[in-house]
RODO-2510 file (C-alpha; in nm, 4 decimals, decimal comma):
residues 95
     n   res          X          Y          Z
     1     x    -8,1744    -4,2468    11,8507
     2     x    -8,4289    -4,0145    11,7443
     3     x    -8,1664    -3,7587    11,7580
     4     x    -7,9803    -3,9126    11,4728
     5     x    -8,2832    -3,9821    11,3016
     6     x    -8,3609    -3,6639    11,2130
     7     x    -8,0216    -3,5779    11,1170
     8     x    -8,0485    -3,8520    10,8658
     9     x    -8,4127    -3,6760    10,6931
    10     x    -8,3654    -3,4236    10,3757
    11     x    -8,4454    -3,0691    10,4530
    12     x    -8,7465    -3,1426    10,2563
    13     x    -8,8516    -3,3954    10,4855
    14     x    -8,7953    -3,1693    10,7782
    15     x    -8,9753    -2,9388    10,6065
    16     x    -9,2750    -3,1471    10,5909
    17     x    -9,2717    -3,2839    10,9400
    18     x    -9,2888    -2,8570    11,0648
    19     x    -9,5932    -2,8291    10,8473
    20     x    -9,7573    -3,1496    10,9575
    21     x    -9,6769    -3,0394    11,3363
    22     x    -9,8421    -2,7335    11,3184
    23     x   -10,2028    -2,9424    11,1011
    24     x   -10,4331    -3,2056    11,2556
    25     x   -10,5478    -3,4874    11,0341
    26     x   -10,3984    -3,2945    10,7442
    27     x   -10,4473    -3,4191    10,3663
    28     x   -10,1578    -3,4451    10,1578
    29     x   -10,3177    -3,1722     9,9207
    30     x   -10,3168    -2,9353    10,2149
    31     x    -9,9588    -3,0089    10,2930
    32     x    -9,8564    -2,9857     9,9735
    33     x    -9,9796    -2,6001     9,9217
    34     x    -9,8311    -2,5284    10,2182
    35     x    -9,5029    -2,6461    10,1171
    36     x    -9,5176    -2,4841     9,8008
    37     x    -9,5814    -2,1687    10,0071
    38     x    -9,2723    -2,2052    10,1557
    39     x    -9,1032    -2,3283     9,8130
    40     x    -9,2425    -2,0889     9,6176
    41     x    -9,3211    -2,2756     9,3261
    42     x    -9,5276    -2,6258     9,2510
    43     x    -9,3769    -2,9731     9,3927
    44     x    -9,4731    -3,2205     9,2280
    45     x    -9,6840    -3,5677     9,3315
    46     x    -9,3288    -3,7451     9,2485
    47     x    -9,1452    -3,5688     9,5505
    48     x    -9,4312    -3,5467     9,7855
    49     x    -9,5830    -3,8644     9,8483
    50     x    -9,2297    -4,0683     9,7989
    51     x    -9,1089    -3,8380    10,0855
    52     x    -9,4634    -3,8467    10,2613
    53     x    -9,4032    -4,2278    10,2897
    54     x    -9,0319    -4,2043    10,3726
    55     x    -9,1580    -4,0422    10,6822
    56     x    -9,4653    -4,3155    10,7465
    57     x    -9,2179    -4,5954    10,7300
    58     x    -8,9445    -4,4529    10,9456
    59     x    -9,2420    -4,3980    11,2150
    60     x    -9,2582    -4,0094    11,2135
    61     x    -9,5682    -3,9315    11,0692
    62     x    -9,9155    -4,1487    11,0612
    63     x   -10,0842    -4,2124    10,7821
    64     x   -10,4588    -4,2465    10,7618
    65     x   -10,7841    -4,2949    10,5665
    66     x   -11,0116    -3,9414    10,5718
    67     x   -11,2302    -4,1365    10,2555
    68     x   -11,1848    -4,3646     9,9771
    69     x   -10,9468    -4,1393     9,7721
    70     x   -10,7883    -3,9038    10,0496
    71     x   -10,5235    -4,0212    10,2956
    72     x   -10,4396    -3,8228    10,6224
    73     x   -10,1491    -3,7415    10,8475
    74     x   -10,0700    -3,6863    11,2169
    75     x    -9,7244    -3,6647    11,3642
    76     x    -9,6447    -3,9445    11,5945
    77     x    -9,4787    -3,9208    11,9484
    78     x    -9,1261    -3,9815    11,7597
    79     x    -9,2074    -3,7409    11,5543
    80     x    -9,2671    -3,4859    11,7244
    81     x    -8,9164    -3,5633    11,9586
    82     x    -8,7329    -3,5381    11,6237
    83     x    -8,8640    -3,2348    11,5617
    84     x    -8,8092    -3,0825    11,9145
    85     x    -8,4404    -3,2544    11,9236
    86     x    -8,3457    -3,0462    11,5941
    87     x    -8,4531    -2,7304    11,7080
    88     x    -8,2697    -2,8013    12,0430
    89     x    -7,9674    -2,9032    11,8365
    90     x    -8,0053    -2,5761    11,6430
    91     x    -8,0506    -2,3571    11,9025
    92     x    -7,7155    -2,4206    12,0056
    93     x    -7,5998    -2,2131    11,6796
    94     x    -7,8654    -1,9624    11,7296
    95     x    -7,7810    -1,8929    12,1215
***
């Protein structure tokens, strides 16, 4: 299942499951510069947080509370197994 899962995810929202892999307790103004690092340009609040929260609710990524006005996110276990099944589904191409 988690196999098809992440085949079903934008490369955007791949994207932003790598970056959140490789941060703990990350903000989502830290993953946002790094996406734009990788983008080269500025995303905007209105395609980060709507994908940020595509990936909360389909159990991928945690989101939680650093204060009052910052949220934070983990990968999860399934997460993390999407991410490795990709790469293992990719690799096949790359072999």
């Amino acid at each position: 299942m988690t196999e098809t899962l992440a085949a079903t995810l934008t490369g955007f929202q791949r994207d932003l499951l790598v970056i959140i892999a490789g941060m703990t307790n990350t903000s989502g103004q830290e993953i946002k510069e790094e996406i734009e690092k990788e983008y080269s340009g500025e995303i905007n609040h209105g395609r980060l947080y709507p994908n940020l929260d595509t990936l909360v609710n389909r159990e991928l990524v945690e989101k939680g509370k650093t204060d009052r006005r910052t949220n934070s996110y983990d990968l999860t276990e399934e997460g993390y197994e999407a991410l490795e099944n990709h790469r293992e589904w990719e690799d096949q191409y790359f072999s």
